[in-house]
N, C-alpha and C positions, 0 to 999 in steps of 0.2 A: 155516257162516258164510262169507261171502263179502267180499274186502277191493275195491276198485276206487279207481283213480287214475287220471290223465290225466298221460302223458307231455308235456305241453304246459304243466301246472303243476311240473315242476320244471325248469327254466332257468337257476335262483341259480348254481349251479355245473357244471362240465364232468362231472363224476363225482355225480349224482345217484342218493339213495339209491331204489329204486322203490317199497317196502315197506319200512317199518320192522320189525326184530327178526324177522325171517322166512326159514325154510329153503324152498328153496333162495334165495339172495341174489340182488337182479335192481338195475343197475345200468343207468343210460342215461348213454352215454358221446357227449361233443361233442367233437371235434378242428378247428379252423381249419385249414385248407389249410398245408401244413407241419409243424404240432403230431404229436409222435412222445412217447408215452408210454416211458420208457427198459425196458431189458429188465427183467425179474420173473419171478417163478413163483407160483403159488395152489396150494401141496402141499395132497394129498388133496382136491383138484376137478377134476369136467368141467366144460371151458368151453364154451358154446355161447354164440358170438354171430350176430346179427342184423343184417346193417348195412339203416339205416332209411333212409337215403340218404346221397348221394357217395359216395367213394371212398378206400377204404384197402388202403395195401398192409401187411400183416401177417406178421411175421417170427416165428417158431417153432422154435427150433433154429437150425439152420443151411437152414431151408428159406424161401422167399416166396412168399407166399399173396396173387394181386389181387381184391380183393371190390368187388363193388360194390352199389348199393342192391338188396334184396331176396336177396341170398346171404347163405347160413350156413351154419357151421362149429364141428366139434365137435374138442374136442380135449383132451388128456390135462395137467393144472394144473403137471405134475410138471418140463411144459419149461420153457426161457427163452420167453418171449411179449414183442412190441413193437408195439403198432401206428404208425402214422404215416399222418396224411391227407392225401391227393393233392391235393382237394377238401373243403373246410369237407364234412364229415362226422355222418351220427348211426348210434348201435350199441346195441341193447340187449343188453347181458351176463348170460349166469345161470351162476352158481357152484352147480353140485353137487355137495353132499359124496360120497367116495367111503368114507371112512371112520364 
């Protein structure tokens, strides 16, 4: 069985859900030029994001990551993570459990 969605119909909100109730979790994230999500963590997930266009710089610890449309980046849930977008921004995020 096969789910399919169109990243075009979720807009409502900046933190759209991609699939509902489903492992791995796929989120499409929109930041406005400015807009910096505050730091966090996602214990027990790799995160792989996608930036789908503009530009984010993305902070990891005490590291800084400059992405731009069509880079992606894997990384361990267990850091602090922040993004912040340089450029009105799109990213698709997947949360893999590790646990």
């Amino acid at each position: 069985m096969a789910t399919v969605t169109s990243l075009s119909d979720l807009d409502e909100t900046p933190h759209a859900e991609v699939f509902e109730d489903h492992d791995p979790r796929v989120v499409r994230l929109e930041l406005d030029a400015g807009d910096r999500v505050p730091r966090h963590q996602h214990p027990d997930s790799t995160i792989v994001i996608h930036v789908m266009s503009g530009q984010i710089d993305l902070t990891l610890g005490d590291d800084e990551h400059e992405l731009e449309a069509g880079d992606v980046i894997r990384f361990d849930g267990e850091q602090d993570v922040s993004p912040e977008a340089i450029v009105d921004a799109a990213a698709l995020v997947v949360f893999i459990p590790t646990a």
